[in-house]
C-alpha positions as protocol buffer text, in pm:
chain_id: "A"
residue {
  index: 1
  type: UNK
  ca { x: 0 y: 0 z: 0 }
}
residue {
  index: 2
  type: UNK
  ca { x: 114 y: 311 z: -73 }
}
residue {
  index: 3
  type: UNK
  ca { x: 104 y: 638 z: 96 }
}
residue {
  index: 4
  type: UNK
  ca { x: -134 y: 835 z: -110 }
}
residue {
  index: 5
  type: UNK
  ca { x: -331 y: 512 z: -110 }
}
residue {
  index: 6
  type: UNK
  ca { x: -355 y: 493 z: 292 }
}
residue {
  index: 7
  type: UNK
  ca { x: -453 y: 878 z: 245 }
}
residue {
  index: 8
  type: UNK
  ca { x: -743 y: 811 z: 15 }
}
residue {
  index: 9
  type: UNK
  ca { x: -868 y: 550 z: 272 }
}
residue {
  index: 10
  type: UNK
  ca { x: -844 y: 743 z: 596 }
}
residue {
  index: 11
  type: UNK
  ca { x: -1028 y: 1025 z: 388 }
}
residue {
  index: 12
  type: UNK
  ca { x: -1283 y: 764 z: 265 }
}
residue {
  index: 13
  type: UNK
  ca { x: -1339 y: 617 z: 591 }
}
residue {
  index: 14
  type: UNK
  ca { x: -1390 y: 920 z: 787 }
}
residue {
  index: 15
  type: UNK
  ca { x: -1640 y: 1013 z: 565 }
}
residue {
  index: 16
  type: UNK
  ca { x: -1809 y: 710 z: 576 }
}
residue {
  index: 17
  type: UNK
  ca { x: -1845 y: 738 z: 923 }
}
residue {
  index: 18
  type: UNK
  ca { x: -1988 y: 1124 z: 950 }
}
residue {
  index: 19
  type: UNK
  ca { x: -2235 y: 943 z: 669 }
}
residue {
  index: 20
  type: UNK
  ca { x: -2358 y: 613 z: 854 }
}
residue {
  index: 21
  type: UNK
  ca { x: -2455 y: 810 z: 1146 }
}
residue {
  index: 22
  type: UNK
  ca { x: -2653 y: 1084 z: 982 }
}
residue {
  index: 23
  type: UNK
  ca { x: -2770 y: 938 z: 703 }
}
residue {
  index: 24
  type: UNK
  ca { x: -2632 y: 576 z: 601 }
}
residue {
  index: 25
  type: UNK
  ca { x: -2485 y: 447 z: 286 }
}
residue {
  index: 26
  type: UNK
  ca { x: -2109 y: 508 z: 394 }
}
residue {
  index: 27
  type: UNK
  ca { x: -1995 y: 189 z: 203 }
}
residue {
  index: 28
  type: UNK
  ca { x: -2148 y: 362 z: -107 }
}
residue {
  index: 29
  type: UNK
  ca { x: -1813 y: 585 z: -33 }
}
residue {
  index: 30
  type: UNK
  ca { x: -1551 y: 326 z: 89 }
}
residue {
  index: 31
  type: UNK
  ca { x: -1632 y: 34 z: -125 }
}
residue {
  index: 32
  type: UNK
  ca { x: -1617 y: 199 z: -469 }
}
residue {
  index: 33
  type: UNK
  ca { x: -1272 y: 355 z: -366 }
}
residue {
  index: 34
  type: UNK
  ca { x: -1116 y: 10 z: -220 }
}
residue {
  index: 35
  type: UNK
  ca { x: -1221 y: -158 z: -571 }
}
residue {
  index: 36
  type: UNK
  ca { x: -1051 y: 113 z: -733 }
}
residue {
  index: 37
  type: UNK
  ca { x: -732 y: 139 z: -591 }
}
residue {
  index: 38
  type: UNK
  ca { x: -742 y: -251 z: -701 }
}
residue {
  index: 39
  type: UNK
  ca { x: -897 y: -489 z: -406 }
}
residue {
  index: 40
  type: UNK
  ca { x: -1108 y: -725 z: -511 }
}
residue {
  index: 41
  type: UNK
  ca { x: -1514 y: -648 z: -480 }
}
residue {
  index: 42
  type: UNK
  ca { x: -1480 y: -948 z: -172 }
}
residue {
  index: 43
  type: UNK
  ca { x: -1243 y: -872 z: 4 }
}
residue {
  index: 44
  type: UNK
  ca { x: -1343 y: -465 z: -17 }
}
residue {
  index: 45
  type: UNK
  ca { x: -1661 y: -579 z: 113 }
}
residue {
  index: 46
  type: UNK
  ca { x: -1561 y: -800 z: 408 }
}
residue {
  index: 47
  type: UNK
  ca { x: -1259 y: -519 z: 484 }
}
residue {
  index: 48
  type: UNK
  ca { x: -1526 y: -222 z: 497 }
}
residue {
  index: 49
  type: UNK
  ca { x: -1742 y: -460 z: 701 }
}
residue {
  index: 50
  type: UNK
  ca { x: -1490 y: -459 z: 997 }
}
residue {
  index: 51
  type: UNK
  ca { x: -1328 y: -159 z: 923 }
}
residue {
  index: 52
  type: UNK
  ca { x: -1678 y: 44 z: 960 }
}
residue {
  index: 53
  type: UNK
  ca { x: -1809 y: -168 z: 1271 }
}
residue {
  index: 54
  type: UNK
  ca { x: -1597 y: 84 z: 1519 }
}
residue {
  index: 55
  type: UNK
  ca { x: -1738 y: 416 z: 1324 }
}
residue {
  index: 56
  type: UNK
  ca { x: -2081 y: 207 z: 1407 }
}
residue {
  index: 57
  type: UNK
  ca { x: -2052 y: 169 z: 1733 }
}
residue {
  index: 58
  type: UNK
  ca { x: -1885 y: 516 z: 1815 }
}
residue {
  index: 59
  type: UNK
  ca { x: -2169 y: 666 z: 1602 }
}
residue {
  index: 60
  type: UNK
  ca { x: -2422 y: 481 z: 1835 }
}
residue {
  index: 61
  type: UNK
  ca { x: -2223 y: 615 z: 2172 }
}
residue {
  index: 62
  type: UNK
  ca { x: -2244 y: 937 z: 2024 }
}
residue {
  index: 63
  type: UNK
  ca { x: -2692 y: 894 z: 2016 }
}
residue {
  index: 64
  type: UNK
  ca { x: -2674 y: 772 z: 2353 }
}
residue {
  index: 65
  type: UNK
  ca { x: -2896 y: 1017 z: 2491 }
}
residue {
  index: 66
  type: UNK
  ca { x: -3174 y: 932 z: 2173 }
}
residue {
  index: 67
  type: UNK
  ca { x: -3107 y: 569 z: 2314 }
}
residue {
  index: 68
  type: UNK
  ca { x: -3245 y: 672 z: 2675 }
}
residue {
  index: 69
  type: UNK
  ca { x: -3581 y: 433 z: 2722 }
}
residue {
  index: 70
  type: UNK
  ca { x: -3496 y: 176 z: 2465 }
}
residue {
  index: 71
  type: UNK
  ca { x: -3353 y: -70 z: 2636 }
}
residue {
  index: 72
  type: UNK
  ca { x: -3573 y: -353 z: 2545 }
}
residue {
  index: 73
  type: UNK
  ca { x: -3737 y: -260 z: 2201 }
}
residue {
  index: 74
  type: UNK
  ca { x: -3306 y: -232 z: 2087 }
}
residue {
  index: 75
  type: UNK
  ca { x: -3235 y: -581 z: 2226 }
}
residue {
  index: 76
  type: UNK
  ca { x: -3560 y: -717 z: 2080 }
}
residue {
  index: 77
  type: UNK
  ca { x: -3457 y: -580 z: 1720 }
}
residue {
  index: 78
  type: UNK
  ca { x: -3048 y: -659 z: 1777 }
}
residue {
  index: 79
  type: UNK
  ca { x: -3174 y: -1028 z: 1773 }
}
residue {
  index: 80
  type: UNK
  ca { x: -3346 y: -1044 z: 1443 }
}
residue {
  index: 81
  type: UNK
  ca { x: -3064 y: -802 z: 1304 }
}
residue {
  index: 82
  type: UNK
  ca { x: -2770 y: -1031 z: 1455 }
}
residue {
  index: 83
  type: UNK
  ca { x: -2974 y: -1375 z: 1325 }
}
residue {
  index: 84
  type: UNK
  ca { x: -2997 y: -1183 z: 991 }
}
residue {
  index: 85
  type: UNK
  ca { x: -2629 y: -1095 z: 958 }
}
residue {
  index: 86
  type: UNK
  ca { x: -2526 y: -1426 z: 1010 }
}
residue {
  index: 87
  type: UNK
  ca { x: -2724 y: -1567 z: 757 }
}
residue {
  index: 88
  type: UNK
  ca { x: -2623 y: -1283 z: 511 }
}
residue {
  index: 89
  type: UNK
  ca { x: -2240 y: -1382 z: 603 }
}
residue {
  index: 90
  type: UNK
  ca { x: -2326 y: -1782 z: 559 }
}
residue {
  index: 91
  type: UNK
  ca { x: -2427 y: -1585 z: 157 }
}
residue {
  index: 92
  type: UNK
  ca { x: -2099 y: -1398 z: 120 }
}
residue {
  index: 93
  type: UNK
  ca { x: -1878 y: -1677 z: 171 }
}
residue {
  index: 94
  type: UNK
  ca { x: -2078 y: -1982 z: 51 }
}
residue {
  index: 95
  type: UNK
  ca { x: -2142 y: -1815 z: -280 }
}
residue {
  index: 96
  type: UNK
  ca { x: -1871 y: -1776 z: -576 }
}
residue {
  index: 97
  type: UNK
  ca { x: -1719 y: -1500 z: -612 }
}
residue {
  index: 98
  type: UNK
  ca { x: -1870 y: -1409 z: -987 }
}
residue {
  index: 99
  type: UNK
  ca { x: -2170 y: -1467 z: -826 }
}
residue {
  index: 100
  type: UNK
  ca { x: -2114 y: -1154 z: -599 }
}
residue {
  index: 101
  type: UNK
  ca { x: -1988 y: -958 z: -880 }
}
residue {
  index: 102
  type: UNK
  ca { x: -2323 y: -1012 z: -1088 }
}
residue {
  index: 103
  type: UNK
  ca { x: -2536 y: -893 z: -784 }
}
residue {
  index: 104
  type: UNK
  ca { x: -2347 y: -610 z: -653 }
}
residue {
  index: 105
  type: UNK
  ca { x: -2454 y: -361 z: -951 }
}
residue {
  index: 106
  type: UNK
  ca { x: -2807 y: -487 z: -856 }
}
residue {
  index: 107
  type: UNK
  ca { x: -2758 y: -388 z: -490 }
}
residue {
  index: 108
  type: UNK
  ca { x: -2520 y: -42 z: -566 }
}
residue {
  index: 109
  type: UNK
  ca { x: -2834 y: 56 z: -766 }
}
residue {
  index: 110
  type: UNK
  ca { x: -3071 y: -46 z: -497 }
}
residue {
  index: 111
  type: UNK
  ca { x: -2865 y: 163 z: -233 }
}
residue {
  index: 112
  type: UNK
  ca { x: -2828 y: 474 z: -473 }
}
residue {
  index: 113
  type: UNK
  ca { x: -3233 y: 452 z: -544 }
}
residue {
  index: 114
  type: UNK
  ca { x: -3262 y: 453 z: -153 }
}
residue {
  index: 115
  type: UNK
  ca { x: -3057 y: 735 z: -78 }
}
residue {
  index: 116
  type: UNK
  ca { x: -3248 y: 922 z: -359 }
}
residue {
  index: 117
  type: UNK
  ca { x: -3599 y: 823 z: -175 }
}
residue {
  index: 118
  type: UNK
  ca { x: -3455 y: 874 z: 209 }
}
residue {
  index: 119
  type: UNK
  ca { x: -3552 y: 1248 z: 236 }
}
residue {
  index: 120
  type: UNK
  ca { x: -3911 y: 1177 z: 156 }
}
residue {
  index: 121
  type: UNK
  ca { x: -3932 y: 906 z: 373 }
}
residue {
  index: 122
  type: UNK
  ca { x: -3757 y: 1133 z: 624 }
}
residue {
  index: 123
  type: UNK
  ca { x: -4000 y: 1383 z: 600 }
}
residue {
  index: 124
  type: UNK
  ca { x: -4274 y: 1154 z: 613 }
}
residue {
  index: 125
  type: UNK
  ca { x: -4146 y: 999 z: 950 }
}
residue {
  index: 126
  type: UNK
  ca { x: -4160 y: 1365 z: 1081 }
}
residue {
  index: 127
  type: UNK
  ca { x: -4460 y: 1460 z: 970 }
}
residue {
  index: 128
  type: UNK
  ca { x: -4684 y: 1107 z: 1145 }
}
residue {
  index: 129
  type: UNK
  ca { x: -4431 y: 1002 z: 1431 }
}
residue {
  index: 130
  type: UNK
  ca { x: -4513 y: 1053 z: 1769 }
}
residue {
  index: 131
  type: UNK
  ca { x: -4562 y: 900 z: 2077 }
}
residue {
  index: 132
  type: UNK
  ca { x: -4380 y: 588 z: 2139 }
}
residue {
  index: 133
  type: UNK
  ca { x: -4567 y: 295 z: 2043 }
}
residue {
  index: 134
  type: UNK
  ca { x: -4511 y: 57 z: 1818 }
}
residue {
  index: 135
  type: UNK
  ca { x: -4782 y: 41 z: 1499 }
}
residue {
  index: 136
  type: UNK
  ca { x: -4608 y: -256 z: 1278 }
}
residue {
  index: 137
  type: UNK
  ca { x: -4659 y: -554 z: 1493 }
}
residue {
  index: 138
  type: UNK
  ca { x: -4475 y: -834 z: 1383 }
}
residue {
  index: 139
  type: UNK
  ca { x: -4405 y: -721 z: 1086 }
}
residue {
  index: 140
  type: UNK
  ca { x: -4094 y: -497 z: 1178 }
}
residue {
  index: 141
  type: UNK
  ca { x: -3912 y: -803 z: 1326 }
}
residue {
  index: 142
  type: UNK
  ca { x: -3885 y: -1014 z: 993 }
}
residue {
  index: 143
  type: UNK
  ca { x: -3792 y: -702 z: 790 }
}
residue {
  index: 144
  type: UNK
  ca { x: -3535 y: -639 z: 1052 }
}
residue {
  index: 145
  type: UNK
  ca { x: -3397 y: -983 z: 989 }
}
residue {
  index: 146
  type: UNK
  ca { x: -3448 y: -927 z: 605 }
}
residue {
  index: 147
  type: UNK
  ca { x: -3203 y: -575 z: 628 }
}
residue {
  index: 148
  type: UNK
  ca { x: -2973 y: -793 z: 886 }
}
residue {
  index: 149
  type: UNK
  ca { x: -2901 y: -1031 z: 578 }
}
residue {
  index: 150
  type: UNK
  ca { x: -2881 y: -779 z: 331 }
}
residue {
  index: 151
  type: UNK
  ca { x: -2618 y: -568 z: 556 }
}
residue {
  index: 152
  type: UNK
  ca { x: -2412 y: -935 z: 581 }
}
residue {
  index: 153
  type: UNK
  ca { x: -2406 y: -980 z: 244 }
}
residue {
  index: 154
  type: UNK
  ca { x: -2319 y: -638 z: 145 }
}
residue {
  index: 155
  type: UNK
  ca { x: -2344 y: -332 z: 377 }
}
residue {
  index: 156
  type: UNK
  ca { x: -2418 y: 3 z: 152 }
}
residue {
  index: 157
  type: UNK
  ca { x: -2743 y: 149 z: 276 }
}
residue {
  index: 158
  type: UNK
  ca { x: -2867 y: -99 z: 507 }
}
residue {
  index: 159
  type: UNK
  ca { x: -2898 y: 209 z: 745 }
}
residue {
  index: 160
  type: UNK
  ca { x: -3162 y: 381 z: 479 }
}
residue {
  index: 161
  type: UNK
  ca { x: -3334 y: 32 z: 464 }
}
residue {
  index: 162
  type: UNK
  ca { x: -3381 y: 43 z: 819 }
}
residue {
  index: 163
  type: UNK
  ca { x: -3497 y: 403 z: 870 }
}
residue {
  index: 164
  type: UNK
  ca { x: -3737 y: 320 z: 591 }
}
residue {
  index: 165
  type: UNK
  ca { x: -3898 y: 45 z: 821 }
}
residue {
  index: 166
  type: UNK
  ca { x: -3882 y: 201 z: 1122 }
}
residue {
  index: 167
  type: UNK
  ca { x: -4025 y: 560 z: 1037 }
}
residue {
  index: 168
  type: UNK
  ca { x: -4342 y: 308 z: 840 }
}
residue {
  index: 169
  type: UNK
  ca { x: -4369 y: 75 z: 1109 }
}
residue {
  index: 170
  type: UNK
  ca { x: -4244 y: 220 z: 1476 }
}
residue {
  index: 171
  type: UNK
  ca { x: -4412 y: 546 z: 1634 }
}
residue {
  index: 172
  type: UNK
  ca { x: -4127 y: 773 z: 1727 }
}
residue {
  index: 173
  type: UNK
  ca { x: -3896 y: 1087 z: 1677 }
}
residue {
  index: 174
  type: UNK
  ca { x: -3620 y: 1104 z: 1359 }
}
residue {
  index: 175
  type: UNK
  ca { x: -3356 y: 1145 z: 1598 }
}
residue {
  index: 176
  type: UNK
  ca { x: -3458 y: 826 z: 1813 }
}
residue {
  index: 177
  type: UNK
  ca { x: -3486 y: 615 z: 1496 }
}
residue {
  index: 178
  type: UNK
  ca { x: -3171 y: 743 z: 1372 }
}
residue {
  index: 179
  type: UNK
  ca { x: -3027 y: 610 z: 1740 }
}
residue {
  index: 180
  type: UNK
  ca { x: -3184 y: 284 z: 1684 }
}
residue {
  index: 181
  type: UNK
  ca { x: -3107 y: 267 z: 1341 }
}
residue {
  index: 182
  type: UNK
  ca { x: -2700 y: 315 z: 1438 }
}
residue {
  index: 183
  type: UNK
  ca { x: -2733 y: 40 z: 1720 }
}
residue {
  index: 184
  type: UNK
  ca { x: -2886 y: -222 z: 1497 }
}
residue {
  index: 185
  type: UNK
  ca { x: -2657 y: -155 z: 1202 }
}
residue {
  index: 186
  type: UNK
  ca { x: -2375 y: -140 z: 1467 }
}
residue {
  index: 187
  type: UNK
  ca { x: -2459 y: -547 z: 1549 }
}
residue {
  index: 188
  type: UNK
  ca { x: -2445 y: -625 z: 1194 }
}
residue {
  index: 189
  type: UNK
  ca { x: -2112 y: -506 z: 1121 }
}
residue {
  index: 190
  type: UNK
  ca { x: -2009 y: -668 z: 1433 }
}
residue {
  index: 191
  type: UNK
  ca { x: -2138 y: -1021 z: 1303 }
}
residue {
  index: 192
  type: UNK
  ca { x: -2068 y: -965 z: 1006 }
}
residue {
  index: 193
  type: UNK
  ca { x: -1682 y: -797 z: 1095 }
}
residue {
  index: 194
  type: UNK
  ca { x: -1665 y: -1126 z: 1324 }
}
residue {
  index: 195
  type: UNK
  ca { x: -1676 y: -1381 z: 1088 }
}
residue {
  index: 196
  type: UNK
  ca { x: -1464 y: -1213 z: 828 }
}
residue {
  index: 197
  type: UNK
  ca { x: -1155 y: -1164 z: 1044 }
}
residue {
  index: 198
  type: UNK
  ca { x: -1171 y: -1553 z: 1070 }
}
residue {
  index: 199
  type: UNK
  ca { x: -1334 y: -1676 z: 749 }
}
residue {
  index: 200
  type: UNK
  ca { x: -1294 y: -1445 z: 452 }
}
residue {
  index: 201
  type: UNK
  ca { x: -1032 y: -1267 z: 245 }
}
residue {
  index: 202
  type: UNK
  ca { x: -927 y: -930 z: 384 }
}
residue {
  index: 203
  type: UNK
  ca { x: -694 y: -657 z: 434 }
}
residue {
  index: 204
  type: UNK
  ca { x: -559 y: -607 z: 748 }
}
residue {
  index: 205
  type: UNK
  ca { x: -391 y: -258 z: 651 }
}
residue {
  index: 206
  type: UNK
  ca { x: -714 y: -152 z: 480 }
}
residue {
  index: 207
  type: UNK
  ca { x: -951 y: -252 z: 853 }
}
residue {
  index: 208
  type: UNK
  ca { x: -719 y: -68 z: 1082 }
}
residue {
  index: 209
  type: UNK
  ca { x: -721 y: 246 z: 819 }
}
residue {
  index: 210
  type: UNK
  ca { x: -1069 y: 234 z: 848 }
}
residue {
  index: 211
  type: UNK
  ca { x: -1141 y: 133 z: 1186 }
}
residue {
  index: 212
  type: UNK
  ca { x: -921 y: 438 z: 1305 }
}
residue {
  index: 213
  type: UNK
  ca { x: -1110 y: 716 z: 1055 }
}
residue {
  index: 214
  type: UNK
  ca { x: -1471 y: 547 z: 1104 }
}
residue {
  index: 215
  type: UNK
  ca { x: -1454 y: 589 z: 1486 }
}
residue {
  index: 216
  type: UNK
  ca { x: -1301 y: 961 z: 1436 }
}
residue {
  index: 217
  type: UNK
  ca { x: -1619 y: 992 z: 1148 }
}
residue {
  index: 218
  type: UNK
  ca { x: -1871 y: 875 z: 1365 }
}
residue {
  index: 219
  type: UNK
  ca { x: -1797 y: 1073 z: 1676 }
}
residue {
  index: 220
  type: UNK
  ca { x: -1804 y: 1364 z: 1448 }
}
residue {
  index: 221
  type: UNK
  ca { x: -2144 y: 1257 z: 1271 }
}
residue {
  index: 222
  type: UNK
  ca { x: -2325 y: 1250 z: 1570 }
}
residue {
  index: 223
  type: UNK
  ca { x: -2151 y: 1593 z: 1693 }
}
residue {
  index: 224
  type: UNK
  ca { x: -2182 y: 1743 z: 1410 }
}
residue {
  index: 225
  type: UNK
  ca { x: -2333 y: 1596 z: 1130 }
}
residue {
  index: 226
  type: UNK
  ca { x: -2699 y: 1702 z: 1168 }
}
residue {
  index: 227
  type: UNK
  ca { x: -2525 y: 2073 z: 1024 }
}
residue {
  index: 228
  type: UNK
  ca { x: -2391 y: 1914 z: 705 }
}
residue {
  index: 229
  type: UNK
  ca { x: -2596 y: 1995 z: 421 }
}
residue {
  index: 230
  type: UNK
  ca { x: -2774 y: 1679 z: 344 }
}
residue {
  index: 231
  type: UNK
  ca { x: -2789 y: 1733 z: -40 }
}
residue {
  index: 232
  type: UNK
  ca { x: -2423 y: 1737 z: -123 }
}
residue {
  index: 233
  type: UNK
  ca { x: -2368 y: 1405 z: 73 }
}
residue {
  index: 234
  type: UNK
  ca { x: -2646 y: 1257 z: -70 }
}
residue {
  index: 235
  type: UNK
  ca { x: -2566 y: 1355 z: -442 }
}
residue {
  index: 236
  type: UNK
  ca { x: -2197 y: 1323 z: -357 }
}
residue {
  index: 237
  type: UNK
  ca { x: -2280 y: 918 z: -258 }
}
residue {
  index: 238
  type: UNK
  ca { x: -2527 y: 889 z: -598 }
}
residue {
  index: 239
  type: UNK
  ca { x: -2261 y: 1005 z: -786 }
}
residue {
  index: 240
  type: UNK
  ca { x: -1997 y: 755 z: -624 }
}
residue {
  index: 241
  type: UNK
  ca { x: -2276 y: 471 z: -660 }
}
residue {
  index: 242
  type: UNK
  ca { x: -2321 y: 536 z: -1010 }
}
residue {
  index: 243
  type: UNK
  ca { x: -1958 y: 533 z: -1102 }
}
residue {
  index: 244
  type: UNK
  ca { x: -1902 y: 235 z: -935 }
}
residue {
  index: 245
  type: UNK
  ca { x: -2171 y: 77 z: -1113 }
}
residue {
  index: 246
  type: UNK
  ca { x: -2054 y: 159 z: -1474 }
}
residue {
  index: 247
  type: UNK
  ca { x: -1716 y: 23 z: -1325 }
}
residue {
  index: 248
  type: UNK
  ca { x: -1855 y: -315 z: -1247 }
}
residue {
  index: 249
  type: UNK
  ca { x: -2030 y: -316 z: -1596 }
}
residue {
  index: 250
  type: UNK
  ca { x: -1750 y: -217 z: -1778 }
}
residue {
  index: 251
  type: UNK
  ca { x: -1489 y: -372 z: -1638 }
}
């Protein structure tokens, strides 16, 4: 690795960070940069998905306070989300490689369509939420488990998925949602980040890059990050998603 390739990461990942705790989609930013600078789509995917689980979890200590009260309904959801990442993981490494590389376009372009969607969905979360009970029943749980496999197999915008579910099916604030929504993607990075380290192809160099500039990216997303201007990231990450899509197709 080089050292203007180390710089490009630490940039990447710090980003990433900042993005996963205000908005989500911060792989749309680290993944299309690893696979440039020459890794292969696998073993970008399983690096960014322990590189990213500290900015996760730093970006969840940093919505502690939006956290306060939900103890139970986060370890209720963690469960379906952990269950789900492990089956998403059993995916990753059980399938061949080509077949990865055929389905990540699919899934890029599923992320970049949910990023485009997110501020309606925002807006219509703070326009109906309040109070604090739940009005999905069930339902939330096995979509919970359906985002936990998704975020196994490949982690870009799970965190839009999951604000998408919540704000349709769980009566609360934005900035609780978001909390919860950091938490449970938080437990799927750590699954996923888990079995990785022991099972799949990574880059060592590449994790602690990211590890370092996530944690520094999510401290400053949830300090922060509510001032950025929300439509440069998001057209910043559709422009990334789409280049990295024409890449896959092209290459």
């Amino acid at each position: 690795m080089t050292w203007w390739h180390a710089v490009v990461i630490v940039l990447a990942g710090t980003w990433a960070g900042t993005i996963n705790t205000v908005v989500g989609s911060g792989t749309l930013v680290t993944f299309p940069v690893l696979v440039a600078l020459g890794y292969p789509p696998v073993t970008a995917t399983t690096s960014n998905a322990i590189g990213l689980a500290p900015g996760a979890i730093s970006g969840s200590v940093g919505y502690r306070r939006e956290l306060a009260g939900q103890r139970d309904r986060v370890l209720r959801f963690a469960v379906f989300s952990v269950i789900g990442a492990g089956v998403g993981t059993v995916l990753l490494l059980s399938l061949p490689e080509k077949a990865f590389e055929t389905i990540v376009p699919w899934l890029i372009g599923l992320a970049v369509v949910l990023v485009l969607v997110q501020p309606k969905v925002s807006a219509w979360v703070l326009r109906t939420s309040s109070g604090d009970a739940p009005r999905g029943g069930l339902l939330v749980l096995p979509l919970i488990f359906v985002i936990g496999i998704y975020g196994g197999y490949f982690t870009a915008a799970q965190g839009v998925l999951l604000m998408g579910v919540l704000g349709i099916l769980v009566r609360d604030s934005l900035q609780r949602l978001n909390a919860l929504k950091n938490v449970l993607a938080a437990a799927v990075n750590v699954v996923a980040g888990t079995v990785y380290a022991f099972l799949a192809p990574v880059s060592w160099p590449v994790i602690a890059l990211l590890a370092i500039s996530s944690t520094l990216g999510g401290l400053l997303g949830a300090k922060i990050g509510r001032r950025l201007p929300p439509s440069v990231l998001r057209a910043t990450i559709v422009v990334i998603g789409v280049a990295a899509i024409a890449n896959f197709l092209l290459s």
